[in-house]
MARLUMTOR-663969 format. One record per residue (C-alpha): residue number from 1; residue in one letter; x, y, z. Coordinates in steps of 0.1 Angstrom, whole numbers, plus 5000, padded with zeros to 4 digits. Example, Ala and Ser with C-alpha at 12.3 -4.5 7.8 and 13.67 -1.06 7.14 Angstrom:
REM residues 2
1/A/5123/4955/5078 .
2/S/5137/4989/5071 .
REM end
This chain:
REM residues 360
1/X/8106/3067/1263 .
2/X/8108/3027/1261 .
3/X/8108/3012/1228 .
4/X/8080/2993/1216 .
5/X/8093/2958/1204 .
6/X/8076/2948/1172 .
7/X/8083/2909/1169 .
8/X/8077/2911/1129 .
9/X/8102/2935/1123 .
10/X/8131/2925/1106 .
11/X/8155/2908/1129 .
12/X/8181/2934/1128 .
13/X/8159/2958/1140 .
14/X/8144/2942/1165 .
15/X/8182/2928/1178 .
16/X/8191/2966/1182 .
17/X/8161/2979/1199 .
18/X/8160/2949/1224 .
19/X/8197/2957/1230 .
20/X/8194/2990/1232 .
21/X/8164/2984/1264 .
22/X/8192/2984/1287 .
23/X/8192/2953/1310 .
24/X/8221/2949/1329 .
25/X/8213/2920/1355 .
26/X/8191/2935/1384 .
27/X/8176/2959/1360 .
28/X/8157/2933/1337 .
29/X/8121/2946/1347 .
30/X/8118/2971/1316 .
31/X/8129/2943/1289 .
32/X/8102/2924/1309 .
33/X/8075/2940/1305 .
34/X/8087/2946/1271 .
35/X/8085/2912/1258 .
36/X/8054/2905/1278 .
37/X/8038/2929/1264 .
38/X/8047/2922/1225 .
39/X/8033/2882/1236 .
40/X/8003/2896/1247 .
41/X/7990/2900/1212 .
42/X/7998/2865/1205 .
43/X/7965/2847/1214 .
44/X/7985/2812/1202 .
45/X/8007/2814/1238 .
46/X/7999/2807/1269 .
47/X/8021/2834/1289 .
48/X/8035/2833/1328 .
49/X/8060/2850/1344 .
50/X/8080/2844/1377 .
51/X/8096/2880/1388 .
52/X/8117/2886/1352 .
53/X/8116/2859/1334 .
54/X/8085/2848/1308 .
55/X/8076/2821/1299 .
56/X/8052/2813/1266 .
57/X/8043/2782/1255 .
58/X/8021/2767/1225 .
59/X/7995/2737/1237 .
60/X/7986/2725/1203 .
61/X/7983/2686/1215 .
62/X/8017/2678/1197 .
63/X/8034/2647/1201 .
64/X/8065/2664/1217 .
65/X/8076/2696/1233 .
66/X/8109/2712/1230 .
67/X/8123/2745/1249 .
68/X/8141/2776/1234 .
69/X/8155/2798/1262 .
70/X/8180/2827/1267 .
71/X/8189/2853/1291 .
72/X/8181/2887/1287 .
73/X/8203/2906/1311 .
74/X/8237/2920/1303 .
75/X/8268/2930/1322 .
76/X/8275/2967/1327 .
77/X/8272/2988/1301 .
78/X/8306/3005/1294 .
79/X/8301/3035/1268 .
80/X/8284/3013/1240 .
81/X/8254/3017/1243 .
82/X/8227/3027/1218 .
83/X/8238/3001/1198 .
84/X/8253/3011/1162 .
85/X/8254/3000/1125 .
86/X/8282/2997/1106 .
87/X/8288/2980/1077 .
88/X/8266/2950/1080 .
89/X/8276/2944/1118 .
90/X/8252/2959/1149 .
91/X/8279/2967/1176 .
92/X/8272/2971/1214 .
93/X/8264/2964/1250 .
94/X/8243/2923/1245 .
95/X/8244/2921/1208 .
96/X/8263/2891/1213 .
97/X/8256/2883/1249 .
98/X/8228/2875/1241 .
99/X/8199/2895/1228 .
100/X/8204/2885/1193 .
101/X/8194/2852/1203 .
102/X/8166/2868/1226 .
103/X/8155/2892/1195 .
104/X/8154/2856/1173 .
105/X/8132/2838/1201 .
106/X/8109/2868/1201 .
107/X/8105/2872/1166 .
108/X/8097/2832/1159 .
109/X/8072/2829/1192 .
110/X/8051/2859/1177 .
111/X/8052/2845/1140 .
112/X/8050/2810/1142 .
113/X/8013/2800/1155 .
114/X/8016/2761/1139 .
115/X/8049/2747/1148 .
116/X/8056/2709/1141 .
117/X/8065/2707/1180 .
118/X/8044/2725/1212 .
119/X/8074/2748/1214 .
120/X/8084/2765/1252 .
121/X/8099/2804/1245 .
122/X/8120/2812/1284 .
123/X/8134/2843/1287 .
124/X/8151/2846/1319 .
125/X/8170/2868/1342 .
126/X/8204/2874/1363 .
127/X/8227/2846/1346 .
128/X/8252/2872/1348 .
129/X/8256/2870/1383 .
130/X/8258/2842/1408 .
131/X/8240/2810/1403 .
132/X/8219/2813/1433 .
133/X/8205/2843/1415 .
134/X/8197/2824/1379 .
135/X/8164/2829/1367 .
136/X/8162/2797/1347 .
137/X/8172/2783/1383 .
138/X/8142/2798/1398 .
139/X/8122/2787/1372 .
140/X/8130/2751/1377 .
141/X/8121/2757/1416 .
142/X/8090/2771/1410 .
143/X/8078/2759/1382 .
144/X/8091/2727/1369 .
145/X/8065/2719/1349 .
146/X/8076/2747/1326 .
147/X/8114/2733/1318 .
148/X/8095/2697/1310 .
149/X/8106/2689/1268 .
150/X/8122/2664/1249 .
151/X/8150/2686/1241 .
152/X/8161/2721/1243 .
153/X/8179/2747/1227 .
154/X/8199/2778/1243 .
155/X/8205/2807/1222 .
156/X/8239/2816/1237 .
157/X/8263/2829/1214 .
158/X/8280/2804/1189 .
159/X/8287/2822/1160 .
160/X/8258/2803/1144 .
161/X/8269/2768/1151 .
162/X/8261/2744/1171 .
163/X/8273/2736/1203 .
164/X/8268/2703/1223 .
165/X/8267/2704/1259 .
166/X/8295/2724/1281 .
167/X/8323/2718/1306 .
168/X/8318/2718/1339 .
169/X/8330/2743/1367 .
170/X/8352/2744/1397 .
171/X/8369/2768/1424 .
172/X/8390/2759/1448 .
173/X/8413/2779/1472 .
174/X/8448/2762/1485 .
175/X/8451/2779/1519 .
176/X/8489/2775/1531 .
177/X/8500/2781/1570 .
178/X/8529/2796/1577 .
179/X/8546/2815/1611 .
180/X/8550/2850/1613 .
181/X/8583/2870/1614 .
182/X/8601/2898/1608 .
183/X/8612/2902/1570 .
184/X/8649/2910/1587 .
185/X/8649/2879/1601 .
186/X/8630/2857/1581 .
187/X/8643/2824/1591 .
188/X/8623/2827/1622 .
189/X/8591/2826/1602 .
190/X/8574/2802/1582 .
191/X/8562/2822/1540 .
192/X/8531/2810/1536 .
193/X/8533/2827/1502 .
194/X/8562/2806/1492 .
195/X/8544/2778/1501 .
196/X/8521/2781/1478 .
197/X/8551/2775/1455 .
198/X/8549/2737/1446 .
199/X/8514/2740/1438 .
200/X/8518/2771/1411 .
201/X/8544/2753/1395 .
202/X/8523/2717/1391 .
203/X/8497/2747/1374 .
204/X/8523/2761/1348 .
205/X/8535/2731/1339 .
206/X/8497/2714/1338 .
207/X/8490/2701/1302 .
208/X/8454/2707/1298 .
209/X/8436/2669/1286 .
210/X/8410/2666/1255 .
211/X/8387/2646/1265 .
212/X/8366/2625/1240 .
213/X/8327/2628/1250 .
214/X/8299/2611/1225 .
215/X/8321/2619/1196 .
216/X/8334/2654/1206 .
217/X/8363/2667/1220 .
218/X/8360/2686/1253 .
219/X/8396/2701/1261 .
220/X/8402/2709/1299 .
221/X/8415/2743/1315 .
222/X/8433/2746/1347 .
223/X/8443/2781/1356 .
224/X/8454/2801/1387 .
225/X/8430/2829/1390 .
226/X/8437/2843/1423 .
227/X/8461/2850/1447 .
228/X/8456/2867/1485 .
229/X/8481/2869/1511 .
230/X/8508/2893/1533 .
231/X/8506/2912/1562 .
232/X/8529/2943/1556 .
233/X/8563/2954/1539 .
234/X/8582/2942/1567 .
235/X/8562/2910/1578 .
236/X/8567/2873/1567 .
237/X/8531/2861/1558 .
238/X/8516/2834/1582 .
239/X/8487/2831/1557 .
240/X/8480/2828/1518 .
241/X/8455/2817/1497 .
242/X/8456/2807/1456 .
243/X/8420/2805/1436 .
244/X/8424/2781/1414 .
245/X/8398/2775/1386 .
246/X/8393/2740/1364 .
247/X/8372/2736/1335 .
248/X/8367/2698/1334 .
249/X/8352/2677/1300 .
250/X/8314/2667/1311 .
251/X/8322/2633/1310 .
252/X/8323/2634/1350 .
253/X/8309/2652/1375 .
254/X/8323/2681/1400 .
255/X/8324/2661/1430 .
256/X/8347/2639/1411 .
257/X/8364/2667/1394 .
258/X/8370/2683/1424 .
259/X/8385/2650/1443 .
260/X/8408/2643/1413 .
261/X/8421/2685/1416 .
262/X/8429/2678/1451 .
263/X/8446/2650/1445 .
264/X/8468/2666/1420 .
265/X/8473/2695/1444 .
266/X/8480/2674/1476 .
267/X/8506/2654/1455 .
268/X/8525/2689/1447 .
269/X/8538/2682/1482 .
270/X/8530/2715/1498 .
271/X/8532/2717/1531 .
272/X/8503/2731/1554 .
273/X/8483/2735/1532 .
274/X/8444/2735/1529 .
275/X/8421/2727/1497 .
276/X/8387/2742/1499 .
277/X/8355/2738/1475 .
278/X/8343/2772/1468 .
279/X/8316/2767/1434 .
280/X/8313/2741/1413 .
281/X/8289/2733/1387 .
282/X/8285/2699/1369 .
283/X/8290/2699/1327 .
284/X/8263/2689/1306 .
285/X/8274/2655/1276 .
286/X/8264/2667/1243 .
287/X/8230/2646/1241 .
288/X/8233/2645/1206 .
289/X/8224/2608/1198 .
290/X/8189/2621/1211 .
291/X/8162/2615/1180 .
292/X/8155/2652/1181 .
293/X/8191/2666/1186 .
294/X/8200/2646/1153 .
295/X/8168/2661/1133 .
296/X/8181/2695/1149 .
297/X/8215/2693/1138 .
298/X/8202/2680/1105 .
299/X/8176/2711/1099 .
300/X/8202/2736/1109 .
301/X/8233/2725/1088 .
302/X/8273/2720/1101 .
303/X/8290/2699/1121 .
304/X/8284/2700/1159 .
305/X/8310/2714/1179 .
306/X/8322/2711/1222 .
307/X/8308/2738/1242 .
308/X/8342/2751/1264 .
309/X/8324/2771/1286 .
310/X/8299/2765/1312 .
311/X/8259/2775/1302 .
312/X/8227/2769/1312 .
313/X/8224/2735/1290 .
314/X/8240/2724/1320 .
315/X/8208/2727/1340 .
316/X/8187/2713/1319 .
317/X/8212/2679/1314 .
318/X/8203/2674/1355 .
319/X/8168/2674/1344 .
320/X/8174/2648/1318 .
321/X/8166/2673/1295 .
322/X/8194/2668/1262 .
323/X/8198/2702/1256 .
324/X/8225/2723/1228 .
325/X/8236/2760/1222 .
326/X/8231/2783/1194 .
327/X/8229/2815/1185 .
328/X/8240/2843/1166 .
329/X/8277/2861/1178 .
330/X/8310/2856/1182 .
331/X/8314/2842/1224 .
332/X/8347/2856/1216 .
333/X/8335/2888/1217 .
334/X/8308/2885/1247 .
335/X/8316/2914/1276 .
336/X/8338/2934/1250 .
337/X/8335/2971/1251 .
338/X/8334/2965/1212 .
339/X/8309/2936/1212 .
340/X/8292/2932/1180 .
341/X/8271/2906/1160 .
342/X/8271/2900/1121 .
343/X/8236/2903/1104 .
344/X/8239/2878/1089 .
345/X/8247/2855/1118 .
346/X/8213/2867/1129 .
347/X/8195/2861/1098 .
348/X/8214/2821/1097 .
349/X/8201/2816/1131 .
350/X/8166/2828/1123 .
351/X/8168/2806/1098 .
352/X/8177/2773/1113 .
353/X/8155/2774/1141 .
354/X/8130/2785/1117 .
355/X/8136/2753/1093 .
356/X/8137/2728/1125 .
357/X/8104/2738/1137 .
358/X/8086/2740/1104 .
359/X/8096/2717/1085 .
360/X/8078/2684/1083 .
REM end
């Protein structure tokens, strides 16, 4: 039997029967109807849903809006699952990734009827999985109307700090030619896997920059992730291919992230060789001059830190939307078979997003 979700419980509880509702992307519906159905009660929210992910929203008439989203699918579940206690910490499958943050959105829709700001509460599907998949993408197809705020928080995972913005994303492939031959005779032939040479060693010896966006410090990653290539024991290889991903500062875009990779690649000197685009996905700049990111970071506490990764802040920056992360867990820790999430990150989260939208 399904779990009822009770939005008032205590915010422990409610984290571990959320995460224990197993969602792994493409299985979301349960969760779904889940949350709808705890809203439902909530006669201050005006509810919609597109496929998996809801959408609530307060129309009190307010001055501004603001949106609070996260995911609510996992990846696979790998032996940790129910969720258990121990010692102060909840451990297993999305207590960090993210349905601590999903439990805290949940819990503060239901309970607070009168925030300061009309508020926006997204929970959203498959952002596990390929892009073209992303409910929050879908939702901004379908229904624009519902991303539209000021600002916006995403409860990813940030050990309870905040996190401006997020690097961008970018895969290439470096295709390299070569001629068949037999391995007995390989001077006949042409390697195509040692061609790939130059470019592997421009990677190893690549010192990642730290770029300086609106006051923080993005730092680069450019990594081999990939390699495909070779015919048989006894064959020189007429074709190879390296995957190559780059984590560039938000500060520019893919399309010039990707020219200024090939460029680097190109000038390896590698001969026959072919550079293709295969994903990329611009960064999103901090945003926190924004009036409301300031009283945000103000109501919440710390010092705002560089979001390394690539999240969904990301698509709200293309909507002009300035938009930061946090939320309860370790991202250290997201997909580990021993994922876990402090209480009391949960409760600090609660907290601050609490504070920010009741305080006047």
């Amino acid at each position: 039997m399904v779990p009822r979700l009770d939005p008032h419980a205590p915010i422990e509880e409610l984290t571990r029967t959320i995460c224990d509702i197993e969602s792994v992307s493409g299985n979301e519906s349960t969760l779904a109807d889940e949350i709808q159905a705890a809203l439902a009660k909530c006669a201050h929210l005006e509810i919609t849903r597109d496929a998996d992910a809801i959408v609530a929203r307060t129309n009190l008439g307010r001055d501004l809006r603001v949106v609070i989203a996260g995911h609510i699918d996992t990846v696979p579940v790998n032996h940790n699952l129910p969720v258990r206690l121990e010692e102060g910490t909840l451990i297993g499958r999305g207590t960090v990734d993210m349905k601590g943050g999903v439990a805290i959105q949940l819990k503060l829709a239901a309970e607070l009827e009168s925030p300061r700001f009309d508020v926006t509460w997204i929970w959203y599907d498959h952002e596990e999985v390929s892009a073209e998949q992303n409910g929050l993408g879908r939702l901004a197809r379908n229904h624009p109307e519902l991303l539209d705020g000021a600002f916006a928080v995403l409860c990813e995972p940030t050990a309870a700090e905040i996190e401006g913005g997020c690097n961008g994303t970018l895969r290439v492939e470096v295709k390299a030619k070569g001629v068949r031959a037999h391995s007995a005779r390989a001077w006949v032939g042409k390697n195509a896997i040692h061609g790939l040479a130059p470019v592997l060693e421009m990677l190893s010896s690549y010192a990642p920059r730290t770029v300086e966006v609106d006051g923080l410090q993005y730092r680069e990653s450019l990594s081999a992730v990939g390699v495909r290539g070779g015919v048989a024991g006894n064959v020189i290889p007429d074709e190879a291919v390296l995957e190559i991903n780059y984590r560039f500062a938000p500060n520019e875009s893919a399309k010039q992230a990707a020219s200024r990779l090939t460029s680097l690649i190109l000038d390896t000197g590698a001969e026959g060789i072919e550079v293709v685009v295969t994903d990329e996905a611009d960064g999103a700049r901090p945003g926190l001059d924004a009036p409301l990111a300031k009283a945000f970071v103000d109501a919440v506490g710390g010092k705002a830190k560089p979001k390394y990764g690539w999240t969904d802040v990301a698509r709200f920056a293309a909507l002009g939307i300035p938009a930061v992360n946090y939320g309860p867990g370790d991202p250290l820790l997201a997909h580990a078979d021993l994922e876990r999430v402090e209480i009391a990150q949960l409760r600090s989260c609660e907290q601050g997003l609490r504070k920010w939208l009741t305080i006047n």
